[in-house]
C-alpha positions as a printed NumPy array, in Angstrom:
array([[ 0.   ,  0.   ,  0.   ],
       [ 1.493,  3.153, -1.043],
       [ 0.836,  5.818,  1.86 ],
       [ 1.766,  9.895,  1.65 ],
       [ 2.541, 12.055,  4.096],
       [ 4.792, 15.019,  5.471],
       [ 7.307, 14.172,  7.715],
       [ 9.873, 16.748,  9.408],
       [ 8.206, 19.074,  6.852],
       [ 8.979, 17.182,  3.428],
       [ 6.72 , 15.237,  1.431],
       [ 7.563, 11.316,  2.291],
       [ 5.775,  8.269,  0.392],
       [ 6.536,  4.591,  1.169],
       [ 5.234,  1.274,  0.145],
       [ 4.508, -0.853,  3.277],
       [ 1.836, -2.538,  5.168],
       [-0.691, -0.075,  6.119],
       [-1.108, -2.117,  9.562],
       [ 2.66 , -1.521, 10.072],
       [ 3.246,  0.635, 12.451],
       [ 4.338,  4.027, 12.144],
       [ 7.441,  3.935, 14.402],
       [ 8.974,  0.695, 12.391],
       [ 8.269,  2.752,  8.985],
       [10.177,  5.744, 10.15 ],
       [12.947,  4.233, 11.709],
       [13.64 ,  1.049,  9.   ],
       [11.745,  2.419,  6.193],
       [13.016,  6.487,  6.46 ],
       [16.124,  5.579,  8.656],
       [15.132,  8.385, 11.306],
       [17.058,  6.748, 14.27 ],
       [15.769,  9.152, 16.686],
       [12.342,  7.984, 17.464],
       [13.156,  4.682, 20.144],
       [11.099,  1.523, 20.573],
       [10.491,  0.872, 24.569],
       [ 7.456, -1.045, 25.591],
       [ 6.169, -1.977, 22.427],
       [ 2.515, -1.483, 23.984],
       [ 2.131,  2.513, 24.178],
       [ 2.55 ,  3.275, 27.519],
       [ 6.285,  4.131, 28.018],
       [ 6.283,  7.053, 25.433],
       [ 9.688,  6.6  , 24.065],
       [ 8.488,  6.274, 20.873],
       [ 5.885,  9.353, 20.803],
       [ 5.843, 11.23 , 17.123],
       [ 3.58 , 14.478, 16.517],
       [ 0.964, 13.798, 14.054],
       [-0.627, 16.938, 13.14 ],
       [ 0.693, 18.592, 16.198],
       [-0.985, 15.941, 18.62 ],
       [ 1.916, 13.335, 20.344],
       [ 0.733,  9.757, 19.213],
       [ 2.897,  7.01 , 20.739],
       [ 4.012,  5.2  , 17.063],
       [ 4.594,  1.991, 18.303],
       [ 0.555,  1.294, 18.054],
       [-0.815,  3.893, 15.29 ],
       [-0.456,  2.357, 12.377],
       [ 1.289,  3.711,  9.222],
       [-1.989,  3.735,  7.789],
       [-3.389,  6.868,  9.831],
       [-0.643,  9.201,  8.367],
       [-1.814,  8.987,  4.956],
       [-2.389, 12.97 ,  4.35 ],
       [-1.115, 14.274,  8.065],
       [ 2.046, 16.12 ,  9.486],
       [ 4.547, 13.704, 11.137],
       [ 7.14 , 15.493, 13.514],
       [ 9.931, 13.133, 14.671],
       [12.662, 14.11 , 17.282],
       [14.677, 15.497, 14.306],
       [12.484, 17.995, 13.019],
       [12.79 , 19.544, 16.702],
       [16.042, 21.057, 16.102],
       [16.748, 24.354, 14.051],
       [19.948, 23.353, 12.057],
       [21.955, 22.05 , 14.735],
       [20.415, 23.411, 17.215],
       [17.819, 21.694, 18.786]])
């Protein structure tokens, strides 16, 4: 399933399972190491995202719910290198 979206404010679109979820697609998929796996069952938060400016813990939203939205990993926090 081919699925669009905007991630750290550039147009991204991958080819994956739409049940995959979104924190294996950015970090294998769009090699964005910041965003950790913890729990694996959304309650430790290491792995929170913004998606359209509300914190979703990726690890259980699947890649399917971006289609269309604003992602915001850990790396589109800084300004240059400054984060």
């Amino acid at each position: 399933m081919k699925i669009s979206f905007n991630i750290n404010n550039k147009p991204q679109t991958v080819e994956v399972d739409g049940d995959t979820p979104l924190l294996w697609v950015v970090r294998d998929v769009l090699n964005l190491k910041g965003t950790k796996f913890g729990c694996g069952k959304a309650a430790c938060g290491a792995c929170t995202l913004h998606v359209n400016g509300q914190a979703v813990r990726s690890c259980s939203y699947a890649v399917k719910f971006a289609e269309g939205k604003k992602v915001t990993t850990i790396e589109g926090l800084a300004d240059g290198d400054k984060l």
